[in-house]
C-alpha positions in Angstrom: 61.6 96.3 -47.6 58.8 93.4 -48.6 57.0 94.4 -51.4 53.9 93.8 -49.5 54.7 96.8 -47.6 56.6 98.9 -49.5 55.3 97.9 -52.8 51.4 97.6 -52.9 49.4 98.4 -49.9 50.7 101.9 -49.6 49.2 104.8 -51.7 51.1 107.0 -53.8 52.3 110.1 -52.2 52.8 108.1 -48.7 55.9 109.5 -47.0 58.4 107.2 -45.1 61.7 107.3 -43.5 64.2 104.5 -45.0 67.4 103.4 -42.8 70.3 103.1 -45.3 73.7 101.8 -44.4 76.9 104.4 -46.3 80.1 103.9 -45.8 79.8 102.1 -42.4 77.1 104.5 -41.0 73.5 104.2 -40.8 71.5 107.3 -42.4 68.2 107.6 -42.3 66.4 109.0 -45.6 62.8 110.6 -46.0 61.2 108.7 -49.2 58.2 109.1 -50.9 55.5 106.7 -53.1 55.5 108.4 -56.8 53.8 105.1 -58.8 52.4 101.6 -58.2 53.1 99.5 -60.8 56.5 99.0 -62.9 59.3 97.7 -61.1 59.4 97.9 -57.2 62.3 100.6 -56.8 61.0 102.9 -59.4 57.9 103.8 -57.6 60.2 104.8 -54.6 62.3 108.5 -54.8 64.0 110.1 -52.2 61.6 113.6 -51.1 64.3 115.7 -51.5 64.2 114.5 -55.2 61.0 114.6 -56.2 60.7 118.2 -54.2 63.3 119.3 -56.5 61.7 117.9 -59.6 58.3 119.6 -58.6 59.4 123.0 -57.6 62.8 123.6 -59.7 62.8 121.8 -62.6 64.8 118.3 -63.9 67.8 117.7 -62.5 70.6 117.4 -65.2 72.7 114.7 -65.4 76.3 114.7 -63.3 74.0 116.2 -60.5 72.3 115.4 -57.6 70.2 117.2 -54.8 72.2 117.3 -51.5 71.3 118.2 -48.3 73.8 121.2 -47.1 73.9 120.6 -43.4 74.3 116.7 -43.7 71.3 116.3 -42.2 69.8 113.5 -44.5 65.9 114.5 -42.8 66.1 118.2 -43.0 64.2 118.8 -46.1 63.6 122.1 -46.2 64.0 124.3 -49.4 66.7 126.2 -48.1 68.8 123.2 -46.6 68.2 121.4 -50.3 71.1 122.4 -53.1 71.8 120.5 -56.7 75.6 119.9 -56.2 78.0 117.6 -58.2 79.5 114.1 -56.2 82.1 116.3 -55.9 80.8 119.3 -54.3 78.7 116.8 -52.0 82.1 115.4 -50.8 83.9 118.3 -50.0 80.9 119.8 -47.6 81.3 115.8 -46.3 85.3 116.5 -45.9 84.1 120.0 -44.3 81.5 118.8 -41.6 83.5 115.7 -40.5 87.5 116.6 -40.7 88.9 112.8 -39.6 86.9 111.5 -42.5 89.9 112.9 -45.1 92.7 110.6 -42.4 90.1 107.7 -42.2 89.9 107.8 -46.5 93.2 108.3 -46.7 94.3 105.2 -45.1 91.7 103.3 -46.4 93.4 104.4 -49.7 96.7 103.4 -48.4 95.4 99.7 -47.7 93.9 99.1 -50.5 97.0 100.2 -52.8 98.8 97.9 -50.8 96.7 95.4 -51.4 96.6 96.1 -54.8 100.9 96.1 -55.5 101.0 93.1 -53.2 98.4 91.3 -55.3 100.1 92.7 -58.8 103.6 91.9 -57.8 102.3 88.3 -56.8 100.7 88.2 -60.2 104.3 89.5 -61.7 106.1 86.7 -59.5 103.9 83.6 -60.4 103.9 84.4 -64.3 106.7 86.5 -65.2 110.8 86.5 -64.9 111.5 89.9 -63.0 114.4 90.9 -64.7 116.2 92.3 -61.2 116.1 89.1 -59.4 117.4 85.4 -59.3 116.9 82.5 -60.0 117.3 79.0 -59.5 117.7 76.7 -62.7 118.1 73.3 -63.8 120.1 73.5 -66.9 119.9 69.3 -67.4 116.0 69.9 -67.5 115.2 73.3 -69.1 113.7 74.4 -65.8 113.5 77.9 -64.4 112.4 77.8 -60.1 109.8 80.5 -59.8 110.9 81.5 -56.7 112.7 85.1 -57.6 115.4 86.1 -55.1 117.4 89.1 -54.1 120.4 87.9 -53.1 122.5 85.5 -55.3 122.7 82.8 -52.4 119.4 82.8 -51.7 118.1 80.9 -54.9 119.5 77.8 -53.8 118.7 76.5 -51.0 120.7 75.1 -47.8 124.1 75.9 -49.8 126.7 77.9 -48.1 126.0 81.6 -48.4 128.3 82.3 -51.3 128.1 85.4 -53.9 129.8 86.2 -57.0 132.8 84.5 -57.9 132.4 82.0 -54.8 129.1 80.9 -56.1 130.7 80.9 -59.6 133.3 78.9 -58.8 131.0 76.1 -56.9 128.7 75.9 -59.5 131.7 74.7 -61.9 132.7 72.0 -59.3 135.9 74.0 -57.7 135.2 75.5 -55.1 138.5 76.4 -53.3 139.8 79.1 -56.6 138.3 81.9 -58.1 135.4 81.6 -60.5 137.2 82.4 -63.7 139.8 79.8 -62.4 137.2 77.3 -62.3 135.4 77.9 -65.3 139.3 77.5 -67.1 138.8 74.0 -65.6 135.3 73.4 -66.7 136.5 74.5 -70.0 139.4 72.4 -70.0 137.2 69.7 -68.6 134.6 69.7 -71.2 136.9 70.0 -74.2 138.5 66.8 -73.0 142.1 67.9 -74.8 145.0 70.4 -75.2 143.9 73.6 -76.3 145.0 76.8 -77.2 144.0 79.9 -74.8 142.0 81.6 -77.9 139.7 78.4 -77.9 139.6 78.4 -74.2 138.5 81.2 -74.0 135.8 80.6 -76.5 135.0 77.7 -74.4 134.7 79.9 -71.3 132.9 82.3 -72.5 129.6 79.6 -74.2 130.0 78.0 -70.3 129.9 81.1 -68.7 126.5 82.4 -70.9 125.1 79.0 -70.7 125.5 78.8 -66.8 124.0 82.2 -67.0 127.0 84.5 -65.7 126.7 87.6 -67.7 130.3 88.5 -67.2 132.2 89.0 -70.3 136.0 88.4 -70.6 138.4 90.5 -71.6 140.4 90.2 -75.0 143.5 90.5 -73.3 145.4 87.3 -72.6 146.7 88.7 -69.3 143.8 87.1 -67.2 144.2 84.1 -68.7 147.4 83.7 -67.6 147.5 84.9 -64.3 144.8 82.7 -63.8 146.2 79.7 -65.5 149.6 80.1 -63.7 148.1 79.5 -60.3 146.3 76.5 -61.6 149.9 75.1 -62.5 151.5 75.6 -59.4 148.4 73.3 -58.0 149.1 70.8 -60.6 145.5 70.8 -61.7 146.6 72.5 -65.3 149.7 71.7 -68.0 151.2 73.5 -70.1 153.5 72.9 -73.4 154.7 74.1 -76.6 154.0 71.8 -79.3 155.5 73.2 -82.2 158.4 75.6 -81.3 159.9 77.7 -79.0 157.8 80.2 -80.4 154.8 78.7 -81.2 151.6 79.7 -78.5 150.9 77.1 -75.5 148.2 74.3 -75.2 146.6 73.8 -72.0 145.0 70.6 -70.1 143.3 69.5 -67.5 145.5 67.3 -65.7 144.4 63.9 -63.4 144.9 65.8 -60.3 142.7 69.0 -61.3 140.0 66.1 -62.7 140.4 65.0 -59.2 139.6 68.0 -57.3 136.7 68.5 -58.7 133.5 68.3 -56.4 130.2 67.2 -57.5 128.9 70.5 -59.5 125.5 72.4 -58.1 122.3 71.1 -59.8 120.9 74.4 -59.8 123.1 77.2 -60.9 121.5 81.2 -60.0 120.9 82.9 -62.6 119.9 86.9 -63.0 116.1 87.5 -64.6 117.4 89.8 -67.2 119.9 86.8 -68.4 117.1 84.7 -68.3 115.2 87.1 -70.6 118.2 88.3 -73.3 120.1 85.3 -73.3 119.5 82.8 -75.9 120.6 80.0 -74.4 117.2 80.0 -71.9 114.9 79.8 -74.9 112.5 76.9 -74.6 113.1 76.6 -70.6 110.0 76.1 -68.5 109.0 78.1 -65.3 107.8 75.6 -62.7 106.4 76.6 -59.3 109.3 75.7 -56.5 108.7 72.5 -54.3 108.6 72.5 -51.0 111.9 71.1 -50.0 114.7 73.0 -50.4 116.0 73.2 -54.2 119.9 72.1 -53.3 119.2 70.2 -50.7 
């Protein structure tokens, strides 16, 4: 209300009825004029609180004086009660029972609103260590645009998983992943090499493309692996000092030939982006709007 009518032209001790609006209801309150100077709300008090204060004393703090039916006007002494916030909303609970379904739900939305808005907060500045993503290992960038599904991350690609995705993201496609990272291996190193070293090889191009899989120590996987790549003609073999001595493996011109034009992005889980060293120093950039693999 206007000062000029609240304020100054009324008396102390003048007794009006105030319209409040709580919790999308409009209550109307009985107040009373106690002072006429300081500032404008002081000199304003409810009449149920200034009864109290008259007839029973201070009221002490974490308390307040309710009105037991609900009825904000009924100021009689019997109908007046000093209650804490909590009694006052359990008698509110009490006299209106749909008020506990409509604050329940009210408290439903908002915690949604809340975990919506935290996990969007969690997605724009942090790697979530359950999810994918999309990264550019020529530019030390990291797509902020976590995924569930492996395939997802990267655009209009075909909807591969595991060792498919694997295997395309070394540039072979049509054999297994651990068959095409032998040939990215083989392809890197550039010469003959013993299976120990290839598997060294494998194993820096397989944390480094941010597959977490480990490879066993037994040569058995190698093999089978590399035997199929020899009946393609894509890998040689040959002893070089003995019957006895180990093999050397290459890449031969046929296998260099098969190779398709490797993913730009490679997938890559959150909690290998996290734990893996070779992610240190890469940025995490806000996606663009066209699609990353396009």
């Amino acid at each position: 209300m206007s000062e000029l009518k609240w304020g100054v032209e009324m008396p102390v001790g003048t007794v009006r009825i105030r319209a409040r609006r709580q919790n999308g209801r409009k209550r109307r309150i009985r107040y009373i004029k106690v002072r006429a100077d300081g500032p404008p709300k002081s000199r304003w008090v409810s009449f149920a609180q200034w009864w109290w204060t008259q007839h029973r004393g201070p009221i002490p703090a974490g308390k307040v004086v309710a009105h037991i039916d609900g009825d904000t006007l009924n100021d009689a002494p019997k109908n007046l009660g000093l209650l804490t916030h909590g009694d006052v909303l359990f008698l509110c609970h009490r006299r209106d029972p749909e008020l506990t379904a409509r604050n329940r739900q009210a408290c439903l939305a908002a915690a949604g609103r809340s975990n919506r808005e935290r996990a969007e907060l969690r997605r724009r500045f942090e790697i979530l260590p359950s999810k994918w993503y999309a990264v550019d290992l020529a530019a030390k960038i990291i797509v902020n645009r976590p995924t569930r599904k492996r395939y997802e991350c990267v655009g209009d690609r075909p909807r591969l998983n595991g060792e498919g995705h694997e295997a395309a993201m070394y540039g072979w496609p049509d054999v297994g992943g651990l068959a095409a990272a032998i040939l990215a291996a083989l392809a890197e190193l550039g010469r003959p090499a013993r299976w120990t070293e290839i598997r060294d090889a494998v194993l820096t191009l397989r944390r480094r493309s941010g597959v977490s899989r480990t490879w066993p120590r037994d040569p058995q996987n190698f093999y089978v692996e590399s035997l199929k790549l020899r009946r393609l003609g894509w890998v040689e073999s040959a002893r070089t000092e003995g019957p006895s001595s180990p093999k050397t493996y290459w890449i031969t011109a046929a296998g260099l030939a098969a190779r398709q034009e490797p993913w730009r992005y490679v997938a890559v889980r959150g909690r290998d982006l996290l734990g893996l060293p070779e992610f240190e120093g890469f940025r995490l950039v806000r996606p663009a709007k066209e699609a990353i693999a396009s």
